[in-house]
C-alpha positions in Angstrom: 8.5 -14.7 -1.0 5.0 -13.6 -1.4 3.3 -11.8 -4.6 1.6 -9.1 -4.6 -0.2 -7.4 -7.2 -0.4 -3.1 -7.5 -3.4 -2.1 -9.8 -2.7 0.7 -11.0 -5.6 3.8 -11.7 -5.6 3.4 -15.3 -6.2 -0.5 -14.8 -2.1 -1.3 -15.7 -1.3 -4.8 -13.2 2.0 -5.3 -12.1 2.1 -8.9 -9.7 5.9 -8.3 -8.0 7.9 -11.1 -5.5 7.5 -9.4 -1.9 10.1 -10.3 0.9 8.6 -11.2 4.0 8.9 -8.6 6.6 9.3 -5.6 3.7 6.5 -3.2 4.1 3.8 -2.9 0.9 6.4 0.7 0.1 9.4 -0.7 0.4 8.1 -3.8 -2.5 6.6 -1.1 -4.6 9.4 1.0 -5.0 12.0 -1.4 -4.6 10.1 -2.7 -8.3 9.6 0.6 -9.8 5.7 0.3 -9.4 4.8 3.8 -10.4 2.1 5.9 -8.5 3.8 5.0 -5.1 6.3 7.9 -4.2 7.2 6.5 -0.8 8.9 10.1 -0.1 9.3 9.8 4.0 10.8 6.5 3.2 7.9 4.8 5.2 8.6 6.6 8.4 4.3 7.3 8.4 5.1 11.0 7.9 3.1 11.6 4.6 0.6 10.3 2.5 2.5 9.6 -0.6 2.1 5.3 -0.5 -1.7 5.6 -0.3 -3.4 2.3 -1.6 -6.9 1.0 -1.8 -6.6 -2.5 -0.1 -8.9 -5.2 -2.1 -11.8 -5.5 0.3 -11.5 -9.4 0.2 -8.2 -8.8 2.5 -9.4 -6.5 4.7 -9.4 -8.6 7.3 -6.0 -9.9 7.2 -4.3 -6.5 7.0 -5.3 -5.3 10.5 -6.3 -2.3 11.4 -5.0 1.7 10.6 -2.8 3.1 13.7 -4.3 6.5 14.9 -0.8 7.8 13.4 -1.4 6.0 9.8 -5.4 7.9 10.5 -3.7 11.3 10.8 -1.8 11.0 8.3 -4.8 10.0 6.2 -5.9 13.1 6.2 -3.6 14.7 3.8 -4.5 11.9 1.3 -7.0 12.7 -1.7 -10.0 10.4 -2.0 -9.7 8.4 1.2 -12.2 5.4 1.5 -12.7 2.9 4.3 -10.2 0.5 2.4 -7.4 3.4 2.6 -4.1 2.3 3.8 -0.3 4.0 4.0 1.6 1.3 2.2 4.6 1.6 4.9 2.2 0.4 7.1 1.4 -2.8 5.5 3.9 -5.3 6.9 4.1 -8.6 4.2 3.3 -11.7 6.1 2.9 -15.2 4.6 -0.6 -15.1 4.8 -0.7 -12.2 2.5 0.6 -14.2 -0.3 -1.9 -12.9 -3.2 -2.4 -9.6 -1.7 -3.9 -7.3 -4.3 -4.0 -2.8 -3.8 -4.8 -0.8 -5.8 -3.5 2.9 -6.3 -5.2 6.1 -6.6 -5.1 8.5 -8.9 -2.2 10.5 -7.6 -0.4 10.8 -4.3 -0.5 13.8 -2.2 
């Protein structure tokens, strides 16, 4: 197990135990984080799991598909740092990984 921690828009922290090989969705609504909806159940056909990755892991998280970039675009308030949380895969190495949510999910 890994932790993650969601940071929620109001500044609210909740640090959950992710199972490896779980996407970033699956841990967030699997422990009620609120602000991920998750609705296509992270087949990458919405926008509702957006999260602002913490630019310190950046690197570690990889790159957006062109189908996680299309789907982007419905998002509100997309920043280079925008992800689909059912993209994320959790790894070992991103054992302290820290998102954070936007305001509302689209």
């Amino acid at each position: 197990m890994v932790k993650i921690t969601y940071i929620a828009h109001d500044g609210g922290v909740q640090t959950v135990d992710a199972r490896l090989g779980a996407s970033l969705m699956e841990v967030a609504v699997k422990n009620n984080i609120q602000g991920i909806a998750g609705d296509c159940g992270g087949a990458c056909a919405c926008a509702t799991c957006h999260v602002y990755v913490d630019r310190a892991w950046m690197q570690r998280i990889g790159d957006r598909s062109s189908v996680e970039e299309a789907m982007l675009e419905f998002a509100e308030g997309v920043e280079a740092n925008s992800r689909l949380a059912c993209q994320i895969t959790v790894g070992a190495a991103l054992d302290g990984l820290v998102v954070h949510l936007p305001p509302s999910q689209h």
